[in-house]
C-alpha positions, 0 to 999 in steps of 0.5 A: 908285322909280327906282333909280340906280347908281353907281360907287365913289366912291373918296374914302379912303385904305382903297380902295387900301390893302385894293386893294394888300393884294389886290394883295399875296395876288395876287402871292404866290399867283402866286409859289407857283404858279409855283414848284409848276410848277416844281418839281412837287407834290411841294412841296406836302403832296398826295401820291398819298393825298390828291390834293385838298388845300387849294387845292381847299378854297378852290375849292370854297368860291369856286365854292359862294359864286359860285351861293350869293351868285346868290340876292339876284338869284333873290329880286329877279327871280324870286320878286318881292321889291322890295325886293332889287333895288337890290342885285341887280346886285352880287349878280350881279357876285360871282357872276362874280367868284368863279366865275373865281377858282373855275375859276382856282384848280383850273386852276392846281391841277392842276400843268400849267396850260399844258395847260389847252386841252386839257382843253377841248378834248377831252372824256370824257363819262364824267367829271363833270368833263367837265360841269362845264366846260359848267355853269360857262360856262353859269353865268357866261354866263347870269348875264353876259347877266342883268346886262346885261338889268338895266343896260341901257336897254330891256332890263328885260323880258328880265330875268326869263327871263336870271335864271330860265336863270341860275336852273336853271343855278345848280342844275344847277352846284351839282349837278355840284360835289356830284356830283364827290364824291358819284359816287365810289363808291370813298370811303366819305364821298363815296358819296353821292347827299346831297352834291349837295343837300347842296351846294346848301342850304350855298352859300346861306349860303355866298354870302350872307356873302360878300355881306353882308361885301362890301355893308358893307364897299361901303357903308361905303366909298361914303357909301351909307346901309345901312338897318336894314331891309335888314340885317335882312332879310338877316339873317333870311335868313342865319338860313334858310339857315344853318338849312337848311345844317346839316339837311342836313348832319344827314341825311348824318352820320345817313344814314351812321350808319344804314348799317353799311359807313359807321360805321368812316368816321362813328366817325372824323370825328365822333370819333377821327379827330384834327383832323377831329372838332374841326373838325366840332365846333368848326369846322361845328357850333358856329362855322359853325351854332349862334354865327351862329343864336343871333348873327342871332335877336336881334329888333333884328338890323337895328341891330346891324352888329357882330354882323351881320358877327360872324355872317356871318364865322363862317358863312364860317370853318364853311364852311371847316371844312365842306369840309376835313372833307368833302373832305380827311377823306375822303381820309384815312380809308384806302379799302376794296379788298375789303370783307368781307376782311383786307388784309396789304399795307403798302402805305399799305392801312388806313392813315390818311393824314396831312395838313398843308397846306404854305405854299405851299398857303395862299398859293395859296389866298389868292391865289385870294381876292384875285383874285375880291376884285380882280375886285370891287374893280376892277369896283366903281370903274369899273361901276355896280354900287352903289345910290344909296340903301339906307336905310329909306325907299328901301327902303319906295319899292321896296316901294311901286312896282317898282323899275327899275334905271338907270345 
């Protein structure tokens, strides 16, 4: 089968409704960056405690999603599942777009923006922050050169070698932003090495609700008929990979509980900490985990677009909670200078850290949103990044032929 791709065929008034909505989130978020500039962090609920707030929840999520939602293209081009591959290249597109908003988000974090060039500039090895510079151009890098082996004429026999580079540097990039808290031996949360991996099995079903949602929504914009037989494929993969997250997520909370250094920090996010164990109950486990398996094993799945999108919206919502509870309650729990030992300063020593996220903070957040969903939006109406087709029967010719993409 032949696939042909397409640009958005922008016939309604909700395209550029929900493109003034970005627009909106867009200029709020640079509103609050621009004031967080001017006037320092100290507008901002992070203080020398908790020096990782809100906005790198978002960035980490935005970042985790990128090499997350990179998986229909690994399953179309790598492991030869035809049937994905009429929707590879949007798969690749929001890769990209939210691994910039990603890196945008942290850049525009840290408070000196304009310094940003020398951060790249100059290099401390020692710092895993140093590598990830080199793993998210690389990522984005090789994920740019799969897509164009994939959309231009001549070009599909290089295909696989671009996504299986793009492969190894998806995993290697997943590491390294697991590996930014899990080296910190400091914190008793983060040291880890379980977060690395960790990270790895929740971007998977990170970034396929993202995609899910934005296919739909794609689809439903564009007069491109979404079969049955598509959502439920992505469906019980949404299930995999959920399922898959949360035993990973079991393996840390029990791998810490086994040692006796870690149990004051697993007695207070699991259940005395105030807002973090609510969020890991409520928030990880049964909106993040167990609504969205029990929502996703209905056998008819493939039919039901509402609980499809119900699903994979609470998958998105648990992975917020995930990473405030991962990120933020590790802060908050008081850091232990000398082990073995009473420390009478009073200074914030065995201290809870208190934490509320100020609004600035939220709009930021938001606004590092609505640029991968600019980037999408922009790259949907004027790229060919959409099937023609992806109904049953379309579906069925793919698996009956390899399919070549043209534009």
């Amino acid at each position: 089968m032949k696939i042909v791709l397409r640009e958005l065929q922008v016939t309604q008034r909700g395209y550029y409704q929900l493109l003034s909505g970005v627009a909106v989130f867009l200029l709020l978020g640079a509103a609050a960056v621009s004031y967080i500039e001017h006037h320092g962090h100290i507008v901002t609920s992070m203080n020398n405690q908790i020096v990782w707030g809100l906005p790198d929840v978002f960035a980490v999520f935005l970042l985790l999603s990128a090499t997350g939602a990179l998986s229909i293209a690994l399953l179309a081009s790598v492991f030869g599942k035809a049937e994905y591959k009429p929707v590879a290249p949007l798969s690749g597109l929001l890769a990209i777009a939210m691994l910039v908003a990603g890196l945008m988000m942290l850049m525009l974090d840290l408070g000196r923006p304009d310094r940003a060039s020398v951060a790249m500039m100059h290099f401390n090895f020692k710092s895993v922050l140093a590598w990830n510079l080199f793993l998210y151009s690389g990522f984005a890098g090789f994920t740019a050169i799969y897509l164009w082996t994939l959309m231009v004429h001549g070009m599909h026999r290089f295909t696989p070698l671009a996504i299986s580079l793009a492969f190894v540097w998806r995993i290697a990039l997943t590491t390294g932003t697991g590996s930014i808290y899990g080296f910190q031996v400091a914190r008793q949360a983060f040291d880890s090495a379980l977060l690395a991996p960790m990270f790895i099995a929740l971007s998977l079903s990170y970034g396929l609700a993202v995609f899910v949602l934005v296919l739909m929504l794609a689809c439903r914009g564009n007069d491109c008929p979404l079969g049955d037989a598509m959502m439920a494929r992505l469906a019980r993969l949404q299930v995999i990979f959920i399922a898959v997250g949360m035993y990973f997520v079991l393996v840390y909370h029990l791998t810490n509980r086994y040692f006796t250094r870690h149990h004051d920090f697993e007695n207070f996010i699991l259940f005395s900490g105030g807002i973090y164990p609510i969020l890991f109950w409520l928030g990880v486990v049964l909106l993040g985990g167990i609504l969205p398996l029990l929502l996703l094993l209905h056998p008819k799945i493939g039919q039901m677009r509402q609980r499809i999108v119900a699903a994979t919206s609470l998958v998105i919502i648990g992975a917020f909670a995930q990473l405030y509870v991962t990120i933020i309650g590790a802060q908050a729990f008081p850091l232990v200078l000398f082990p073995g030992r009473q420390v009478t300063s009073s200074f914030y020593d065995g201290v809870i850290n208190n934490y509320t996220p100020s609004l600035l903070e939220w709009l930021l957040g938001f606004g590092g949103l609505a640029i991968a969903g600019l980037i999408v939006m922009l790259a949907l109406k004027l790229l060919g990044f959409l099937p023609n087709r992806l109904d049953d029967t379309a579906i069925e010719m793919s698996l009956a032929k390899p399919a070549v993409v043209a534009t």
